[in-house]
TIMILO-961338 format. One record per residue (C-alpha): x, z, y. Coordinates in pm, whole numbers, padded with zeros to 5 digits, always signed. Layout:
BEGIN
XZY/...
//
This chain:
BEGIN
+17372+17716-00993/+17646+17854-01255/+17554+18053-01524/+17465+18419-01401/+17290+18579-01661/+16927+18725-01535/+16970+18516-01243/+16970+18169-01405/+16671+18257-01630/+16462+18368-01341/+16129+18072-01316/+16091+18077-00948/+16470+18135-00840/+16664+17868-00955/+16769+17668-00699/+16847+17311-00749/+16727+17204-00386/+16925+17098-00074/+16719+17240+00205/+16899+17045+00442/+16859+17270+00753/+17076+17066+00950/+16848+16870+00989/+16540+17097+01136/+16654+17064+01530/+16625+16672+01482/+16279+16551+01556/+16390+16209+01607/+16530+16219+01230/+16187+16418+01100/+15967+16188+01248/+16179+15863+01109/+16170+16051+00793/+15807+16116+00773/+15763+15683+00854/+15965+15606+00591/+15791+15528+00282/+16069+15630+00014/+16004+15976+00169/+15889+16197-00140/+15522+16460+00015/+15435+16742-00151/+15039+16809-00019/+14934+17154-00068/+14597+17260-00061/+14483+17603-00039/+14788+17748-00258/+14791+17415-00505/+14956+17096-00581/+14863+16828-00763/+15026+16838-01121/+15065+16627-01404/+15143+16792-01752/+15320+16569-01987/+15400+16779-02240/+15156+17054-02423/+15299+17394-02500/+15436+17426-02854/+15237+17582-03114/+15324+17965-03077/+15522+17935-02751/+15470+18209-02506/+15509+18001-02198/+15565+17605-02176/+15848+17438-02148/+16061+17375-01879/+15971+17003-01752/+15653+16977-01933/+15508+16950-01590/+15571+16787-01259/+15470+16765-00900/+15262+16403-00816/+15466+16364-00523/+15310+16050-00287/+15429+15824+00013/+15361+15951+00348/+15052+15705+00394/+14888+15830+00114/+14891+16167+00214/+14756+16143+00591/+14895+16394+00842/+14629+16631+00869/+14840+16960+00843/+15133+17144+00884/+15449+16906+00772/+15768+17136+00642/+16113+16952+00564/+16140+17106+00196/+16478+16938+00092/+16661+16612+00085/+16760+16516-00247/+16925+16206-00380/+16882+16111-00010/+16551+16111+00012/+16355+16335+00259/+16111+16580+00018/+15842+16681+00289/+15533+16919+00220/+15193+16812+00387/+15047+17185+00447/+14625+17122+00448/+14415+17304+00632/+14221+17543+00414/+13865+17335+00511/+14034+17009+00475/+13942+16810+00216/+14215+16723-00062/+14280+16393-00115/+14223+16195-00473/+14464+16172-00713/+14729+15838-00630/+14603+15523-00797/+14764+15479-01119/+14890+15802-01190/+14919+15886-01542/+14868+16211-01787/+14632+16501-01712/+14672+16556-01312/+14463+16846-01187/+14519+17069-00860/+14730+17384-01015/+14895+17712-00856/+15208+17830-00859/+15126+18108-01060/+14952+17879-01309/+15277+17611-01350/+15539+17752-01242/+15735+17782-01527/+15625+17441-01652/+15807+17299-01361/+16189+17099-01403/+16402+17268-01166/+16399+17055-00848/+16028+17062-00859/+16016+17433-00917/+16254+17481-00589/+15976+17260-00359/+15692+17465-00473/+15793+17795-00443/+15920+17693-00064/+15596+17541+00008/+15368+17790-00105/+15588+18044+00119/+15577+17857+00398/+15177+17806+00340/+15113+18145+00362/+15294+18201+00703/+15200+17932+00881/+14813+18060+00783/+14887+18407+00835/+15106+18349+01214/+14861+18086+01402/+14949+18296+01738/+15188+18450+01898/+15247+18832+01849/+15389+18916+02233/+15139+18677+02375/+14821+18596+02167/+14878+18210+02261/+14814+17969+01972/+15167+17867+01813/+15298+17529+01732/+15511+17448+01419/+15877+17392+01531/+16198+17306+01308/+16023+17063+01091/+15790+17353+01000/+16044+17580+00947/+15937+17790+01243/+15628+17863+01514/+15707+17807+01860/+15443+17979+02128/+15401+17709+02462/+15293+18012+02680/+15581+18258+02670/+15866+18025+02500/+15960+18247+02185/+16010+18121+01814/+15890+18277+01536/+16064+18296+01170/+15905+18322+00835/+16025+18686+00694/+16006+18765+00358/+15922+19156+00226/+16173+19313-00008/+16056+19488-00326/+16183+19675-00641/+16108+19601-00960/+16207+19859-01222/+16270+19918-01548/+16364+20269-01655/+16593+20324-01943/+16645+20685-02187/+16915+20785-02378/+16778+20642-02700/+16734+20285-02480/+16417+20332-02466/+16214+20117-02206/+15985+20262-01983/+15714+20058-01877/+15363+20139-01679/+14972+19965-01689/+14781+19953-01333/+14471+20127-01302/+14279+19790-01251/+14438+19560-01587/+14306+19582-01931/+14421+19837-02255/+14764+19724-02353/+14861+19515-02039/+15226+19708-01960/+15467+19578-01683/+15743+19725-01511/+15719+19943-01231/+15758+19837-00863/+15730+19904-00519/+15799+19778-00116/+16060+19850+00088/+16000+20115+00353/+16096+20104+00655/+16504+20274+00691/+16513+20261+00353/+16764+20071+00155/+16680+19920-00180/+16843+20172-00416/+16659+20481-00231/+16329+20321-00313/+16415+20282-00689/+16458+20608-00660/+16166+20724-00506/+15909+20480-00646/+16017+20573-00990/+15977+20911-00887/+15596+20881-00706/+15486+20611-00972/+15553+20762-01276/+15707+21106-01192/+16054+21086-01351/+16450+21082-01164/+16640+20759-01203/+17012+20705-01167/+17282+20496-01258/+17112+20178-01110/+17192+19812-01227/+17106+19541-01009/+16987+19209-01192/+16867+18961-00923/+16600+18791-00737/+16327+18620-00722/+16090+18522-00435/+15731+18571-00522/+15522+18414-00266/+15195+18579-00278/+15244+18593+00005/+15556+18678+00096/+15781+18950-00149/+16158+18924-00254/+16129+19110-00573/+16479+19320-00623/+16503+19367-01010/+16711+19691-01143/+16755+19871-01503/+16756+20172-01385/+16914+20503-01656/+16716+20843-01680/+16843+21133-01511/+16922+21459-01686/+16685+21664-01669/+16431+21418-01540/+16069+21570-01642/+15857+21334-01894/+15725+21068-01744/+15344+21073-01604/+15155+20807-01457/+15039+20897-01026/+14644+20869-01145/+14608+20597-00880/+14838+20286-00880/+14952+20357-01262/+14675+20543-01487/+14935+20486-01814/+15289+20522-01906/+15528+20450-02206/+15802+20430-02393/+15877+20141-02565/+16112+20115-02875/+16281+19748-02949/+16071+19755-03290/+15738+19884-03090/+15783+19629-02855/+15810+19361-03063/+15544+19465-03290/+15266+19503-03007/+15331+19167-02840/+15333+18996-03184/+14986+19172-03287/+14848+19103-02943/+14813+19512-02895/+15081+19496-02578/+15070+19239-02342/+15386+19141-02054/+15372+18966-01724/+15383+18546-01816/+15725+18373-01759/+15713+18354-01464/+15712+18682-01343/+16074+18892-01260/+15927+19177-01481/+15948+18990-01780/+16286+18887-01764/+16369+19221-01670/+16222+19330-02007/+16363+19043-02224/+16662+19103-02077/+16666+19475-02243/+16526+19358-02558/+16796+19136-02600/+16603+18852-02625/+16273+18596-02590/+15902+18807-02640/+15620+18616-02816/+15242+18666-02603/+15178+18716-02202/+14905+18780-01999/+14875+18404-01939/+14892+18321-02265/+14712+18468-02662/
//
């Protein structure tokens, strides 16, 4: 992916995998594919992969490193077949595969003779510990997990579903139809003032000094830029123009595309006040407050992974020491 700013910082959007969807209508190829023992599977297991970390974080880092982590990808006969298989990409011209468990299956061992510290991890967990490619596999099969889990029949008919399109879709036997994985669109906001100020909000259910940027779904007719607009507005009471769109990001729990904006102040807006239900607090954050509370540990921002930090760093002009994830 070239260099796009936000974009190419973002942990879970960053491409670097051929999906090869050509190659979803060919059975004969999948199944060949699946025999061949070059052919790289991912198994997943109730929302984690097995991971080995190479590399510990540095001493102060927020986050770890890119790469410090990677996938324990196996043969085909060492991960069995009992699950959902989903073509994830071919790269280097070998087939990447996913090997979706059941949630009461029991996960295999780690593969003789692996190396380093290799433990069952989330997404959420590694993520941004992951090199590219392997990044781009897990974020597609942790999607895919969730719908297949979430779609086991059909909506028109209530027949059971079978995984079509080398898992890329659910076909129902009964009535014929297919079925597509859908992802939910989202905003994720951060309000600017005059003075540059950032505004940012804490849910009712985190802890003192946990602040993140403010978000909200899609309704339905509404376009993306209306809901800025009004979530800003119901969240934390305040009028919002002058919209900047930053990028995207899939989050996969389950199944959000998170929209990220800088969004200005409106004249006249009144001063901003939290709804009482969703958000109980809101702020505004100076560069020099900002910095100041994540470096004493008194504010706290969404890990690396996360859209909302980005969109933060990205105000502040720069990397933030501290998470949630991380003291």
């Amino acid at each position: 992916m070239p260099d796009s700013g936000l974009l190419a910082s973002l942990t879970l959007a960053r491409g670097g995998i051929d999906r090869a969807a050509e190659r979803r209508e060919d059975d004969a190829w999948f199944e060949q594919a699946w025999r061949d023992p070059a052919t790289r599977v991912l198994v997943l297991h109730r929302g984690k992969a097995r991971v080995r970390t190479e590399v510990p974080p540095a001493d102060g880092a927020p986050e770890p490193a890119r790469g410090s982590a990677g996938l324990v990808l196996v043969g085909p006969h060492e991960a069995g077949d009992d699950g959902v298989r989903v073509l994830l990409a071919v790269h280097d011209d070998v087939a990447h595969v996913a090997l979706l468990l059941r949630p009461d299956a029991e996960p295999p061992e780690a593969p003789a003779g692996a190396d380093g510290d290799v433990r069952w991890e989330g997404l959420r967990e590694v993520g941004a510990a992951l090199g590219d490619l392997d990044a781009g596999l897990l974020v597609a099969a942790v999607a895919l997990a969730h719908w297949h889990d979430a779609h086991p029949r059909c909506p028109r008919c209530g027949a059971a579903t079978e995984p079509a399109q080398a898992g890329w879709s659910r076909r129902c036997p009964d009535d014929g139809s297919q079925h597509f994985p859908r992802s939910d669109p989202a905003v994720i906001v951060l309000v600017r003032d005059d003075d540059d100020r950032a505004l940012l909000g804490r849910r009712a259910e985190w802890p003192d000094g946990f602040f993140s940027t403010l978000a909200g779904f899609v309704e339905a007719g509404e376009s993306a830029e209306l809901t800025v607009v009004r979530e800003m507005q119901e969240e934390a009471g305040v009028l919002v123009d002058r919209l900047d769109y930053l990028g995207s990001q899939p989050w996969p729990f389950p199944s959000s595309l998170m929209l990220g904006y800088h969004a200005r102040l409106a004249p006249g807006s009144p001063e901003p006040r939290p709804d009482g239900t969703e958000i109980t607090e809101v702020r505004w954050f100076t560069r020099e407050e900002m910095l100041a509370g994540c470096e004493d540990g008194t504010v706290r921002i969404p890990p690396a992974i996360s859209i909302a930090r980005r969109l933060v760093e990205h105000w502040y002009g720069g990397p933030l020491p501290g998470s949630w994830a991380r003291r």
